[in-house]
N, C-alpha and C positions, 0 to 999 in steps of 0.2 A: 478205541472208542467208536462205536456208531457213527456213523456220518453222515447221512441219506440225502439224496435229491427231491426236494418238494415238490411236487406236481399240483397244479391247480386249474382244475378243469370249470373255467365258467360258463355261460350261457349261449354262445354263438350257437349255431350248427354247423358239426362237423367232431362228436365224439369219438368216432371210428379213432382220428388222429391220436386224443387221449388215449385210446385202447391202446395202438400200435406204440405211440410212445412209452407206457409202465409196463407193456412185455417184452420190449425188447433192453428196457434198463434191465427189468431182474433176471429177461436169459442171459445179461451181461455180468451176474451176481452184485447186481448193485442195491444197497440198502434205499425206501422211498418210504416217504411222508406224501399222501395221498390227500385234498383239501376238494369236497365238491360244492360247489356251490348248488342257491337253492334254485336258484334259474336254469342249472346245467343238469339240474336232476328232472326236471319238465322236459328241457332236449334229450335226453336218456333216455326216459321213457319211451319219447313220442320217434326216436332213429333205430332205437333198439330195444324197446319193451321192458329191458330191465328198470330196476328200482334201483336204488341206492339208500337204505335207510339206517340212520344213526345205532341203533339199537341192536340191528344186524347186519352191521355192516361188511364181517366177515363174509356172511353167507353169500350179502347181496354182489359183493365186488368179486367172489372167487367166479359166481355165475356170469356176472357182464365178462367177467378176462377170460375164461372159460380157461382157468389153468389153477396151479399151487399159486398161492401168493407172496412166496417165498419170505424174502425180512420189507413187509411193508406196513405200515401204521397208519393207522384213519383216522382225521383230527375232522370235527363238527363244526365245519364253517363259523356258526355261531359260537365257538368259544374262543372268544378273545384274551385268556389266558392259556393258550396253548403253548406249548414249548415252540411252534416257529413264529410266534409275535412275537419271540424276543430275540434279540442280537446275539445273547450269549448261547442261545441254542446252537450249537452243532450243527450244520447244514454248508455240505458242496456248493448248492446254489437251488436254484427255482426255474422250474418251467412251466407258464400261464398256457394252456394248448388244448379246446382252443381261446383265444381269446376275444373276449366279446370287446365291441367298444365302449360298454359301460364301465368294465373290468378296466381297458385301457386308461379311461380316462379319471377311471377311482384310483391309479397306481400311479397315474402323471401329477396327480395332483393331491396324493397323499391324503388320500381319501379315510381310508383304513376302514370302511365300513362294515368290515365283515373279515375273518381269519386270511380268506384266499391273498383283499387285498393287503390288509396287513405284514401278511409273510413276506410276501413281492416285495413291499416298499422298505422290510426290512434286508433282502436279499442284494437291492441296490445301495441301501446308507451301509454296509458294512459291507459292498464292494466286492461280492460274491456272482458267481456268473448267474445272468441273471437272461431267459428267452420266452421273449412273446411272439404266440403263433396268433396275429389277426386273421379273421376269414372273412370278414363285411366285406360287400364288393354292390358298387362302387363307394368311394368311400367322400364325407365331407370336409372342407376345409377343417372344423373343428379335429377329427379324426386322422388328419393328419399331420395337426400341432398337436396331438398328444402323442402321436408316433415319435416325432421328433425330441419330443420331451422325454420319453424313454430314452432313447437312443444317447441323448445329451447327458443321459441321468447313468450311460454304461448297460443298457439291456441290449440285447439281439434282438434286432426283431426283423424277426423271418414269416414273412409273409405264407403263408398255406399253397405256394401256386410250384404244383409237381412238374416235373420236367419229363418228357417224352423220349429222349434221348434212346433212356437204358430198356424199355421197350417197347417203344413204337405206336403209332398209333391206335394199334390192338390193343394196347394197355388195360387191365382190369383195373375195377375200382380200387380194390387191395393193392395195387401194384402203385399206383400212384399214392395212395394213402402211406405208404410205406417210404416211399420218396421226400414224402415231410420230413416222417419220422426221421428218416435216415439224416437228414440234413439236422433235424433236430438235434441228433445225438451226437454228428460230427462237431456240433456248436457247444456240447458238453465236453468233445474228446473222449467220448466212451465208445469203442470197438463194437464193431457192427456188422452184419451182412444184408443188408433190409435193400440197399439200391445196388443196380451196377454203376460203375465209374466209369466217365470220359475217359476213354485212354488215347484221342488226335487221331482219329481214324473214323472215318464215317462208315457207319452200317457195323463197326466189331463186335458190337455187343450184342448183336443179333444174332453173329453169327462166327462163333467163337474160334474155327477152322482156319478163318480168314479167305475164303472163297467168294468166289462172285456172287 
């Protein structure tokens, strides 16, 4: 039976992340339920020019991933009889990415305003692994009693902040972007190559020889 990973891309900026998180699920051959909000399609637009629209949404999502879409499914925000507002739907778990703090705080508090957050707040009452990628920065007191309220509630919530380690300060923007991802999908347990790993050794991963 089908199983898929929800993805819900809301309004922050910072879609690249979404991008890099549904390409590296489905070169994992992982089945996804795709959820855009209407907020995250005004950021879309305006980081990457694509559209995202209900009608053609095949077209418009193969263009933003700029690949096959292999087994993924696009559910209209606006339908709240979707197969992920329910419990008994079929779903691994959900990834919010990135996450606004409207989003945050419609899923702390059981909002359900809208599919994205519906899915979510279903991902956590039925105890399914459940990750939110905040990107607001700096953030307020409210913002982060609703962190916590996640957290308390069994979500991940992994912050959007890449690490430099695995390539240095030269780091391209992809390269950090990938660094999310990468953590992203270690917090699924889905196999990956998107970052390099710490291996206790300063400077290895730059420079794989092991020389000075």
């Amino acid at each position: 039976m089908r199983e898929p990973w929800v993805i819900g891309v809301s309004g922050a900026s910072g879609t690249p992340y979404a991008r890099a998180v549904l390409s590296a699920l489905l070169d994992a051959g992982e089945s996804v339920d795709l959820i855009v909000s209407r907020a995250a399609r005004l950021t879309l637009l305006d980081e990457t020019g694509a559209t995202i629209r209900d009608a053609h949404w095949k077209d418009d999502v193969a263009t933003w991933l700029a690949r096959d879409l292999g087994d993924l499914t696009y559910w209209p925000v606006g339908d709240l009889a979707a197969g992920p507002s329910s419990g008994s739907y079929q779903a691994k778990g959900m990834v919010v990415v990135p996450a606004s703090t409207a989003a945050c705080a419609g899923i702390a508090i059981g909002l359900s305003k809208d599919l994205l957050q519906r899915a979510a707040e279903v991902s956590l009452k039925e105890r399914r692994r459940t990750v939110v990628v905040p990107r607001e920065t700096p953030v307020t007191r409210s913002h982060l009693e609703h962190l916590i309220a996640l957290h308390d509630a069994g979500a991940v919530v992994l912050p959007a902040s890449p690490g430099f380690y695995g390539a240095g300060a030269q780091a391209t923007a992809q390269q950090l972007v990938d660094f999310v991802a990468g953590k992203v999908l270690d917090a699924l347990s889905v196999p990956h190559t998107l970052l390099i790993r710490w291996q206790g050794e300063l400077n290895a991963q730059r420079n794989p020889l092991g020389g000075p």
